[in-house]
C-alpha positions in Angstrom: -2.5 21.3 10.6 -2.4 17.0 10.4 -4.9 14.9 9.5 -5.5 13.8 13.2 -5.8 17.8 14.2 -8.7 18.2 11.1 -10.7 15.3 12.4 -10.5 16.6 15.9 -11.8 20.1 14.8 -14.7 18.6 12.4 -15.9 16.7 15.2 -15.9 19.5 17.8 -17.8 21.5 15.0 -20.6 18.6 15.0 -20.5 18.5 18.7 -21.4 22.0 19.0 -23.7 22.5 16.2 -27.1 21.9 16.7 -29.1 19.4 14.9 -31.9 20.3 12.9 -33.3 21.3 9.2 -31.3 24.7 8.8 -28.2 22.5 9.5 -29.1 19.3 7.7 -26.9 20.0 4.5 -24.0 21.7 7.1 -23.4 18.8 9.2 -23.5 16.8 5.6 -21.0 18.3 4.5 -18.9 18.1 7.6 -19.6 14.4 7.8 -17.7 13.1 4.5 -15.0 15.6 5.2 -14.8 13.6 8.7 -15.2 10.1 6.5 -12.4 11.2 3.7 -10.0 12.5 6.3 -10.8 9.0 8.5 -10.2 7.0 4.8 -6.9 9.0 4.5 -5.5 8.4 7.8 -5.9 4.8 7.4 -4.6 4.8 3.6 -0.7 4.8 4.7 -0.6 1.8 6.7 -2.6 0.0 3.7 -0.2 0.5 1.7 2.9 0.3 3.5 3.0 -3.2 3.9 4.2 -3.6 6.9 2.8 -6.6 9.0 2.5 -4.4 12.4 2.8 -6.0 16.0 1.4 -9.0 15.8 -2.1 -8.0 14.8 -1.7 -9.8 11.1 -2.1 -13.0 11.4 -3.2 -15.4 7.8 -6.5 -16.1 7.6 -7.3 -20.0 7.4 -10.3 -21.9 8.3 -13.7 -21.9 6.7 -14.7 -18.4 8.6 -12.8 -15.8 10.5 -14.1 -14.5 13.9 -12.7 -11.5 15.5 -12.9 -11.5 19.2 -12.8 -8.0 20.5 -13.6 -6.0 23.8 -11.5 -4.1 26.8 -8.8 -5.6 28.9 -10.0 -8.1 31.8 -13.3 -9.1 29.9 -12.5 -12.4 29.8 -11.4 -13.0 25.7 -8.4 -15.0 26.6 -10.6 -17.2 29.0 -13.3 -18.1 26.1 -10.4 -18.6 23.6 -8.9 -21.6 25.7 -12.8 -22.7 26.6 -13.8 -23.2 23.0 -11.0 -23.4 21.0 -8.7 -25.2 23.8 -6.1 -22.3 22.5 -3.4 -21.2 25.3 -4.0 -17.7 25.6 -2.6 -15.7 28.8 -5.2 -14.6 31.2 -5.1 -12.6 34.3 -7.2 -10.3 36.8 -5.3 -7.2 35.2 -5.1 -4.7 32.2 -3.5 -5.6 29.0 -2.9 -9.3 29.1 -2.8 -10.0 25.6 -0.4 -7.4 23.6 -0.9 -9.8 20.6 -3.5 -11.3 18.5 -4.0 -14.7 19.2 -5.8 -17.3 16.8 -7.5 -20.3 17.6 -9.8 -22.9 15.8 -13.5 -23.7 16.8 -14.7 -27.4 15.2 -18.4 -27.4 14.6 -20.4 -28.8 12.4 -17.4 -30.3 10.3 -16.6 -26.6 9.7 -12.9 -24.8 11.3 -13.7 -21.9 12.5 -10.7 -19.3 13.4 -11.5 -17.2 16.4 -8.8 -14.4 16.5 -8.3 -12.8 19.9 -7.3 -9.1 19.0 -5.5 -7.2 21.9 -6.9 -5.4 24.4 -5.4 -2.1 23.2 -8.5 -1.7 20.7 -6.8 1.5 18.9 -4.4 -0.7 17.3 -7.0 -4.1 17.2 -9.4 -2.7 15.7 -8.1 -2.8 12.2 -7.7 -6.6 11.8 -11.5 -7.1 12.7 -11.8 -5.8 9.1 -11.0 -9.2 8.0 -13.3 -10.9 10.1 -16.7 -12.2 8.9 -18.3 -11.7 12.1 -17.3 -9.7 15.0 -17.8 -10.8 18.8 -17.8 -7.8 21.1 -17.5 -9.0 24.2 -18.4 -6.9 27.2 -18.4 -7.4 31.6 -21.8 -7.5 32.2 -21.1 -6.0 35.8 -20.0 -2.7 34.3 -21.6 0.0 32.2 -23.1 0.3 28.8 -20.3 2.7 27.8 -17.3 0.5 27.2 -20.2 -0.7 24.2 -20.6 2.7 22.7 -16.9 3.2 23.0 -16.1 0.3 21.0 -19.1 0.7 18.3 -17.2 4.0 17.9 -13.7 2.6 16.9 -15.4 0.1 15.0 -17.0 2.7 13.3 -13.9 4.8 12.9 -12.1 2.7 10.8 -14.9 2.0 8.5 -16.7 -1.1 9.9 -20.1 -1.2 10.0 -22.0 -3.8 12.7 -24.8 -5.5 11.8 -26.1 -3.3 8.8 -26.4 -3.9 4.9 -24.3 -2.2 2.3 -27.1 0.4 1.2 -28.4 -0.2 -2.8 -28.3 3.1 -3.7 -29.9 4.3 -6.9 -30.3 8.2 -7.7 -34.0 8.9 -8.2 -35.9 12.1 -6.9 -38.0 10.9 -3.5 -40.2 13.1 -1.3 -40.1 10.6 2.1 -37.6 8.0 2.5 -34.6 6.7 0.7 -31.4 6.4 2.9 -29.3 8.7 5.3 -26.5 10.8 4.8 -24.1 9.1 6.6 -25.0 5.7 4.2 -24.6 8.1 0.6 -21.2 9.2 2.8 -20.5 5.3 3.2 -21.3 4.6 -0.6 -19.4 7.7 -2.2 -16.0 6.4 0.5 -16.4 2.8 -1.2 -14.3 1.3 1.7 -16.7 0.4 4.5 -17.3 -2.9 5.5 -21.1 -4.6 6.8 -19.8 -7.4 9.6 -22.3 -8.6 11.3 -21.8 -8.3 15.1 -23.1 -10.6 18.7 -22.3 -9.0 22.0 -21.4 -11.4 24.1 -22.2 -10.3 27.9 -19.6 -12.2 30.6 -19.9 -12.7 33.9 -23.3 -13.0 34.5 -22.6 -15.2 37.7 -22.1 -11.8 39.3 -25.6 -10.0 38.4 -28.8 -9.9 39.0 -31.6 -11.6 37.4 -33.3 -8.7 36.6 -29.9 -7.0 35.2 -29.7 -10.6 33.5 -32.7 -11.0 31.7 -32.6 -7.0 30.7 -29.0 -7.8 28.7 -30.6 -11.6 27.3 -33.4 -9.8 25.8 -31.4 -6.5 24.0 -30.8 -7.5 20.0 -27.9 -9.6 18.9 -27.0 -9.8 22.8 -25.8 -13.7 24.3 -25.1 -13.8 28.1 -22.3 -16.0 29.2 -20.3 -16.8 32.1 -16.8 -18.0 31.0 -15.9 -19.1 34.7 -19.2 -21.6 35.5 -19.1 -22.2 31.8 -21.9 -21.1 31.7 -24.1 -20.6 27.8 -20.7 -21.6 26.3 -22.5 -23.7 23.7 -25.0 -21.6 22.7 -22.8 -19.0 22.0 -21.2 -20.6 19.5 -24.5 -22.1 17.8 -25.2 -18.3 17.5 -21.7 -17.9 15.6 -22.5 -20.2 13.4 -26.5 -19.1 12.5 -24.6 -15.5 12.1 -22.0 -17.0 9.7 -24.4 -18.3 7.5 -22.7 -21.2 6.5 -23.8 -24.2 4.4 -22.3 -28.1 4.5 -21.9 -29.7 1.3 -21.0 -33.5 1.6 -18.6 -35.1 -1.3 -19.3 -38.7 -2.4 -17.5 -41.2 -4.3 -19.1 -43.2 -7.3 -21.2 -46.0 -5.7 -19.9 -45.1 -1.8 -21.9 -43.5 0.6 -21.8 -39.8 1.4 -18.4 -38.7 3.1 -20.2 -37.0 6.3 -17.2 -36.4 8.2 -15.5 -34.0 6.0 -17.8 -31.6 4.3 -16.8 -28.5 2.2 -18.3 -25.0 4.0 -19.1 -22.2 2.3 -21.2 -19.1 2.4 -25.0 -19.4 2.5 -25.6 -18.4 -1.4 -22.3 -20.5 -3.1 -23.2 -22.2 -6.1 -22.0 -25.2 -7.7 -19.4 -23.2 -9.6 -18.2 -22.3 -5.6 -18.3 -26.1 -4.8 -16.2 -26.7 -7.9 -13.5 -24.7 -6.8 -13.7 -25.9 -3.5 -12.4 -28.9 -4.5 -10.5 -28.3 -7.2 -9.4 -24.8 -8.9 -9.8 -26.8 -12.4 -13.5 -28.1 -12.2 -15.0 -24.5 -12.4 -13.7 -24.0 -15.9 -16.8 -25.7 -17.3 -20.2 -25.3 -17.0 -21.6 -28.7 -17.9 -23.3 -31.3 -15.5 -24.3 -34.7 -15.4 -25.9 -35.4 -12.3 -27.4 -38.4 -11.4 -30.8 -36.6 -9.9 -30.9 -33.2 -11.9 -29.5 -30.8 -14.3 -27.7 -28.1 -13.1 -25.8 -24.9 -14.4 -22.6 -23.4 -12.4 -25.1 -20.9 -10.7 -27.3 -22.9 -9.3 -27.5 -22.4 -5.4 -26.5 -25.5 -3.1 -28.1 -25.8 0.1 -26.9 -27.0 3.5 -26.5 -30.8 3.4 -26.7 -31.3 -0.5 -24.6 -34.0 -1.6 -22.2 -33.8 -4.7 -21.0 -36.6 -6.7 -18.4 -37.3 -9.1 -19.8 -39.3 -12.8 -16.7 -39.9 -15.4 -16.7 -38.5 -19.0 -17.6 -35.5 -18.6 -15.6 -32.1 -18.2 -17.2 -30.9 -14.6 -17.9 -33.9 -12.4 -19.7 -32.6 -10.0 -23.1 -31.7 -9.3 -25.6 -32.1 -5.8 -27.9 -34.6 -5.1 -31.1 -34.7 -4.0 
């Protein structure tokens, strides 16, 4: 019996056994068999190396966004809105057969928004690489097409909008976390992405059916043919991205605003170092003009960092 057979029979074993105390530790155990079989299936094409159909494409840009949802959603039609990226769209199944990348300017940041195909079996994989995931769904139709794609997502590992759970082993009565998140832990290979779903085509609904989708969690209704919320969508990719601007200036010179250095909400000085130069995070002595600083202390969105000579790491924020 294959892999894919095993995993068929596990889950038709959950589906038909009933949950409850008695089966607690059963369905456990039937869970990370499910998880190592799932972790195995994916393990050849890891290591082969092969690049696949056009779903690896490098990784540049400050942030990666994977764009993901079933055919005709209108994915190729907010790729050329906001990234002004030529990506073929029609009224029918299975435009796009390949990924397609394209680069949102915001802030001073480049963001690369990666159009993954249609076919979400075979997409679903590169969205692993992604630092936030947009699921984007046709508002006219039904909730399903969302629990279909939270369950390939979940399939190959991906885990939307949780936390990577700190466990520690210490004997609780209540609380503490759930099997499936010790399953997670013990696997090693899961990955926390945070996720929007993006609703389009909300020119063709209700307001009631409108403001019921505007108000769900982590939820942004658009409407890529009025152009409609366009903006505010990607404000939310940014707030999800959680990144920070750090402005570079010259000796004597004003701030250089137009070409900051992004990173991740959390970098330290040490991270700004290498941002500019590979060389500068080798030491972890500062001068600055307006404080002392050590190569972990945390920048903050709009700090400014400025060089001083004679000294082995230049650089160092402002305030």
């Amino acid at each position: 019996m294959g892999i894919v057979e095993k995993i068929k029979e596990i889950e038709q074993e959950m589906a038909r056994t009933q949950k409850n105390k008695a089966t607690e530790y059963h369905l456990g155990l039937l869970k990370a068999k499910l998880a190592r079989y799932r972790a195995q299936l994916l393990e050849p094409a890891a290591k082969s190396g092969q690049t696949g159909t056009g779903f690896d494409v490098q990784k540049s840009g400050d942030a990666r966004v994977a764009l993901i949802g079933f055919p005709s959603v209108g994915k190729s039609t907010l790729l050329s809105k906001v990234t002004n990226t030529a990506s073929e769209s029609a009224a029918y199944e299975f435009t796009t057969l390949t990924a397609i990348p394209g680069v949102i300017e915001y802030k001073g940041a480049r963001i690369q928004l990666l159009d993954l195909p249609g076919i979400v079996e075979g997409a679903s994989q590169a969205a692993k690489t992604a630092d936030l995931i947009l699921i984007m769904l046709d508002a006219t139709k039904s909730e399903e097409h969302r629990r279909q794609l939270e369950y390939e997502l979940d399939a190959v590992g991906i885990r939307l909008n949780k936390s990577k759970p700190d466990v520690v082993f210490k004997r609780k009565t209540t609380g503490g976390i759930t099997t499936d998140e010790f399953i997670d832990v013990l696997i090693g290979t899961r990955k926390y992405i945070p996720c929007l779903y993006v609703y389009n085509k909300i020119d063709s609904i209700s307001i009631e059916q409108l403001d019921k989708l505007a108000r769900q969690p982590n939820s942004v209704v658009i409407s890529c043919e009025l152009d409609l919320n366009l903006d505010y969508l990607v404000e939310r990719m940014w707030d999800e991205l959680r990144l920070v601007k750090i402005y570079t200036k010259k000796r004597g010179a004003h701030p250089d605003l137009s070409d900051p250095i992004c990173l991740r909400r959390g970098a330290t000085i040490e991270n700004v170092c290498i941002g500019i130069h590979r060389s500068l995070g080798k030491s972890s002595k500062f001068a600055p003009h307006a404080q002392k600083v050590s190569l972990q202390h945390q920048v903050q969105d709009e700090d400014v960092v400025s060089s001083k000579p004679n000294v082995k790491c230049p650089i160092a924020p402002q305030v």
